[in-house]
N, C-alpha and C positions, 0 to 999 in steps of 0.2 A: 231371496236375493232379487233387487230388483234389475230388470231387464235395462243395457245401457241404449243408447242409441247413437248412431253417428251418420255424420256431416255425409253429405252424397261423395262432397271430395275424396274423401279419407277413400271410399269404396272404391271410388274411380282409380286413384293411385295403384290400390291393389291390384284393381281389374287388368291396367296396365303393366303391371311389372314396375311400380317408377314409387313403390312404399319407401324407399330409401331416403324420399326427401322429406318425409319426416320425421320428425325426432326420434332417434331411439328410445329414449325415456318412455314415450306417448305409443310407439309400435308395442313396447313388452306390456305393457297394457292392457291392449287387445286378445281377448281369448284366439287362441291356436285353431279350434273349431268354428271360431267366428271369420277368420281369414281362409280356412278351407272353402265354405260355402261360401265366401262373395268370389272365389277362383273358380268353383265348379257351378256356377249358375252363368246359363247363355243368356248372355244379356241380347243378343239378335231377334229373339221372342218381342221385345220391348218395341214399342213408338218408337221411332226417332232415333234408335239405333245407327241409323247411318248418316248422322251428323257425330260421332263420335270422333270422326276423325280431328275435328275442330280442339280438342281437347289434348289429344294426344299430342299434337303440334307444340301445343300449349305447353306441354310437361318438358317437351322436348326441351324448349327454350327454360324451360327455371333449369332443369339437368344443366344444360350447357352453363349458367348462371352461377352454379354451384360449383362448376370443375374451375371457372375463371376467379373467382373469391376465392376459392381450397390453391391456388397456381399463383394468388396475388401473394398471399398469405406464407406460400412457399419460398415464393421469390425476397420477401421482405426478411424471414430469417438467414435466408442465406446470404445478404447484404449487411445483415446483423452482427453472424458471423466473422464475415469478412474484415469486416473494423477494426478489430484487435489487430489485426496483421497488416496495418496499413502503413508502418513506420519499417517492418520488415521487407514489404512489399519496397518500397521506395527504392532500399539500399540494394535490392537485386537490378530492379530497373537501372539504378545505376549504375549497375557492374556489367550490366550489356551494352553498354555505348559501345563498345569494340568488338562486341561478338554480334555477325550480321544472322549467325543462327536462331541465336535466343530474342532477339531484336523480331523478326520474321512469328514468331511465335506469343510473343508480345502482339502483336496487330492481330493473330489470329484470334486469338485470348478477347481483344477489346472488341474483334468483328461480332466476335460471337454475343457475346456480353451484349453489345449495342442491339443485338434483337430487341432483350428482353428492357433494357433499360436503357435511356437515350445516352446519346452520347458523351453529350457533360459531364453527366455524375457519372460514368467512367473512366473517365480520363480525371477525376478530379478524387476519385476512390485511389488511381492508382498513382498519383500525384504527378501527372503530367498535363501539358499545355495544349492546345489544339497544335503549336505549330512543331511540338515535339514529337505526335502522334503524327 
């Protein structure tokens, strides 16, 4: 069998804790013994070891990168979602012009919404107007 070899990256990932950003396909791959030993080797022995940290930085930001895409990606089904219910949606809004409860909860609904999505397409999901919000 011949011996595989891999990318310094790949090892770095491990060495980090931060193997998650890549594929799974590509981690079940890697022999189980071949990932114990790049975790139990001190890399501090090494040159240059303590420029490491420049790296970790580095993972930090794809990590962060990936939770923002996987939250994009999230936020878009649930706007997806929502679609179907938007002729449903309307005739409730309608039926709160007189209740100052459900009204108050409506704006809570849109504050919150407008975090994640600006304001337009909220108001225009729920089929209201700027000056009726």
């Amino acid at each position: 069998m011949k011996k595989r070899k891999y990318d310094t990256s790949v090892v770095m990932l491990y060495l980090l804790g931060k193997e998650r950003l890549l594929p799974h396909s590509f981690r079940k791959q890697i022999p189980f013994s071949t990932i114990s030993s790049w975790r139990k080797v001190d890399y501090t022995s090494y040159l240059g070891h303590e420029y490491r940290f420049i790296f970790e930085d580095r993972w930090d930001v794809l990590v962060l990168q990936e939770q923002v895409t996987t939250l994009k990606r999230l936020l878009s089904v649930v706007l997806k979602a929502w679609l179907p219910f938007r002729v449903e949606m309307q005739s409730f809004i309608d039926n709160a012009k007189n209740d100052r409860s459900m009204q108050r909860k409506i704006v809570s609904a849109v504050e919150l919404l407008a975090k994640a999505y600006n304001l337009k397409t909220i108001l225009q999901l729920l089929g209201l107007n700027p000056t009726q919000y």
